[in-house]
BALO-222349 format. One record per residue (C-alpha): x, y, z. Coordinates in steps of 0.05 Angstrom, whole numbers. Example, Ala and Ser with C-alpha at 12.3 -4.5 7.8 and 13.67 -1.06 7.14 Angstrom:
X,Y,Z
246,-90,156
273,-21,143
//
This chain:
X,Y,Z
245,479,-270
194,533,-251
134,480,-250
86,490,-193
66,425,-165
-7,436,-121
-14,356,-111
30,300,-123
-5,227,-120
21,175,-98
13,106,-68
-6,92,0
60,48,10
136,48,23
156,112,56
94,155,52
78,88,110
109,141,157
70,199,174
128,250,183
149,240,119
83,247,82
81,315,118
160,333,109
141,317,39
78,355,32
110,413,69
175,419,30
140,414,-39
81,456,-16
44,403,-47
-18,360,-28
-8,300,-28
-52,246,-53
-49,168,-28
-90,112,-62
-96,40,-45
-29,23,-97
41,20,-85
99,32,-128
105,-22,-175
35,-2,-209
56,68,-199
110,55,-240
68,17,-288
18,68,-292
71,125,-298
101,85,-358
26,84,-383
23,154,-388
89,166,-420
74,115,-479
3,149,-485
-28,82,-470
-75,119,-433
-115,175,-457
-107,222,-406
-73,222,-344
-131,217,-297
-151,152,-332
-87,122,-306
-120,129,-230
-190,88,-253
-201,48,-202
-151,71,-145
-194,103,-89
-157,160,-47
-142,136,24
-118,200,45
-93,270,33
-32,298,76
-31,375,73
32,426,79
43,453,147
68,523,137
91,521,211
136,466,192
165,502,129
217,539,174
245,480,207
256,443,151
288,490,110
326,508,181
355,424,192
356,430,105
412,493,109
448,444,166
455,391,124
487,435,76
534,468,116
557,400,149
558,367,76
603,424,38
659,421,110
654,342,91
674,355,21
//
């Protein structure tokens, strides 16, 4: 879509629980990645929020969320992933 994501929030629940996928996430988007003290549900809620223009902006959708961590991209990772990514692939189109 040619949109360059620099952070993506989300909450500190579900499967950003797991630390390799906070940083296989992080990694493969480039992105930082923000957690806060929410999970999906309000996510979801707040996401809605900002769609319907109930709030103002979008940062007033994260009042009174506080950031429990940031996972970075690992640009020693990048190559890996993309290398087990191309696998999949391969092994996906022969099971097709």
């Amino acid at each position: 879509m040619g949109i360059e994501v620099k952070v993506a929030r989300a909450g500190d629940a579900n499967l950003f629980l797991s630390p390799l996928f906070g940083k296989a996430f992080a990694t493969v988007t480039g992105a930082s990645v923000e957690l806060y003290n929410t999970d999906g549900s309000q996510g979801a809620a707040r996401g809605a929020g900002i769609g319907a223009e109930i709030y103002k902006t979008p940062g007033e959708a994260f009042i009174g969320l506080q950031s429990t961590r940031v996972v970075e991209p690992d640009s020693k990772l990048a190559a890996a992933y993309e290398a087990a990514y191309q696998n999949w692939i391969q092994t996906l189109e022969r099971q097709l």
